[in-house]
C-alpha positions in Angstrom: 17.1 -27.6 -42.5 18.6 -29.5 -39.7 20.4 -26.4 -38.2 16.8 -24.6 -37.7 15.0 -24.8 -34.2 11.9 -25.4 -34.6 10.4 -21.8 -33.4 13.2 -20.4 -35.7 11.7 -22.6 -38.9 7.9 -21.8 -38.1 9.0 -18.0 -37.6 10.4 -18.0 -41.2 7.1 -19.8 -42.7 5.2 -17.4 -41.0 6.6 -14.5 -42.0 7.0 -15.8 -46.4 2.9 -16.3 -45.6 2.7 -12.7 -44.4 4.8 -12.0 -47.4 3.0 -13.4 -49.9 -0.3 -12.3 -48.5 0.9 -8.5 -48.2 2.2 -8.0 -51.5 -1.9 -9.5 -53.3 -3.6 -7.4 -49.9 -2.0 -4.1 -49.8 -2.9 -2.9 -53.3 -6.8 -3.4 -53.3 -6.8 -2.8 -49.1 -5.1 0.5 -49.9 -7.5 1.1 -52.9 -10.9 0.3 -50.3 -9.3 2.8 -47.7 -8.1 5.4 -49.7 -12.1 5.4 -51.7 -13.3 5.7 -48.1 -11.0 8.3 -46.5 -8.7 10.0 -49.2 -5.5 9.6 -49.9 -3.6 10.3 -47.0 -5.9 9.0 -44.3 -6.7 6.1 -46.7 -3.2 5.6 -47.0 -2.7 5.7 -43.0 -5.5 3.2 -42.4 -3.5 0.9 -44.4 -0.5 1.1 -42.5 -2.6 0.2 -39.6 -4.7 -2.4 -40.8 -1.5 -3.8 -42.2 0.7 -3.3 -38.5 -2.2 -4.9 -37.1 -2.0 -7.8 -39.3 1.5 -8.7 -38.7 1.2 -8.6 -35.4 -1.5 -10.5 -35.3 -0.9 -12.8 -38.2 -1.5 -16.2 -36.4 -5.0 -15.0 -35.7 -5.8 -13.7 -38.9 -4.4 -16.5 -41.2 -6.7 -18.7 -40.8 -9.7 -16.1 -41.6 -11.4 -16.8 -44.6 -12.4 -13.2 -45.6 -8.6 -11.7 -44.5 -8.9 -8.3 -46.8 -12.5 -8.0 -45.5 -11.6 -8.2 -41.8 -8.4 -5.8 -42.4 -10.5 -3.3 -43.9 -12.6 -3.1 -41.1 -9.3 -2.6 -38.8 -8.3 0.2 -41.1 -11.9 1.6 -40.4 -11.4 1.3 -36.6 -8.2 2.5 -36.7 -8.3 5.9 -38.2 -9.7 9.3 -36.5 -13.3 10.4 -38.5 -12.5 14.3 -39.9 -14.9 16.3 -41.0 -14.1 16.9 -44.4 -13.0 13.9 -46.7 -11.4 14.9 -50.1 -10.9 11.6 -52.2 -8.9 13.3 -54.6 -7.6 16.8 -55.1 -9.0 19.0 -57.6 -6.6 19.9 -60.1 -5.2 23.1 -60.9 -3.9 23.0 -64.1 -5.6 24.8 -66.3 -5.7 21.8 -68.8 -8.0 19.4 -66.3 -7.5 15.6 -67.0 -10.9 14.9 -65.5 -14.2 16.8 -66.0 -13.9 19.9 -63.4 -16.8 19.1 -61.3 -16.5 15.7 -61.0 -14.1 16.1 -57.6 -17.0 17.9 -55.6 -19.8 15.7 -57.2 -17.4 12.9 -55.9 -17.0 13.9 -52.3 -21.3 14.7 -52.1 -22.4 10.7 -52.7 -23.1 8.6 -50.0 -20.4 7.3 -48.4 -21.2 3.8 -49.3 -22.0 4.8 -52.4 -18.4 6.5 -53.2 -16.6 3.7 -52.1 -18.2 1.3 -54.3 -18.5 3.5 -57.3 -14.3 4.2 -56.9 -13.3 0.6 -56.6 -15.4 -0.3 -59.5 -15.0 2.3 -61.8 -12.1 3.8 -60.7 -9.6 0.9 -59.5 -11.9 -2.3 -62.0 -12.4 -4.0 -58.8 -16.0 -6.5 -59.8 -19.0 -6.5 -57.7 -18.1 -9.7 -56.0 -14.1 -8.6 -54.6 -16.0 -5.1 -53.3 -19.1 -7.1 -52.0 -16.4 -9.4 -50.1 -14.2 -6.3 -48.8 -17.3 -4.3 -47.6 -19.1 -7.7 -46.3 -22.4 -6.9 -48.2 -24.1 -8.5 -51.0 -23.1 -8.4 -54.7 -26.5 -7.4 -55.7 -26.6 -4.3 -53.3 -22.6 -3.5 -54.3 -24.5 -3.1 -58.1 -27.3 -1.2 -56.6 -25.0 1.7 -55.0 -22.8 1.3 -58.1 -25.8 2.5 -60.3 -27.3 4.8 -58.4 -23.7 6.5 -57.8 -23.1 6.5 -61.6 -26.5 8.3 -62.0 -26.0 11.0 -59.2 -22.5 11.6 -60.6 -24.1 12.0 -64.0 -26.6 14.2 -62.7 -24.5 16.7 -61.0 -22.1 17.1 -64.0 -24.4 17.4 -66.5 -23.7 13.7 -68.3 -25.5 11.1 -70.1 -25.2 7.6 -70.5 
């Protein structure tokens, strides 16, 4: 494209990169956050990681572990609250999910809610949570099963 400066050529590369790599990041970055903080503030970590990301773009493209690093932006970026619903409980009287799972939910270990949502909630593997968190696949199973037991414990469940 002979008519494009060269600033004006690189600008448009860089921002189909950014392109491609928001439409694969946001879903699963959004996912992490949103296990960590709740919907909304989950949701508002995102936008910030993300912000951050475009502005910043030429720095973080050539990171190897992008989604990783931008979670940890979305961690920095968001005020700590007391309280952090993951979900609201429901209020119809015909519940979709078993009533005390919400509160049994909010009372694991942080690291183990976050781990036990993406994997059994969103189907993310070991490995794409070990990544995201920056911990080992083998401790990512290890809060996965002892999350699945406390939840299983404080509803009443079996395997």
């Amino acid at each position: 494209m002979p008519w494009l400066s060269g600033s004006t050529l690189e600008s448009r590369v860089t921002e189909e990169q950014f392109k491609r790599f928001f439409v694969e990041a946001e879903p699963k970055l959004r996912r992490a956050l949103v296990a960590r903080y709740g919907h909304e503030r989950g949701r508002e970590a995102t936008t910030e990681a993300l912000g951050w990301a475009w502005e910043h773009w030429t720095r973080l493209e050539p990171m190897a572990n992008k989604l990783g690093y931008l979670y940890r932006v979305g961690q920095s970026r968001t005020r700590p609250r007391k309280v952090r619903p993951v979900f609201d409980i429901p209020t119809d009287p015909e519940q979709i999910v078993e009533p005390r799972l919400a509160k049994a939910v909010q009372r694991l270990p942080e690291r183990q809610r976050v781990v036990t949502l993406l994997i059994h909630g969103s189907g993310w593997t070991n490995a794409e949570v070990a990544e995201v968190l920056g911990i080992g696949a083998s401790t990512v199973h290890r809060h996965s099963e002892r999350g699945l037991a406390a939840l299983r414990k404080a509803i009443g469940g079996s395997d």
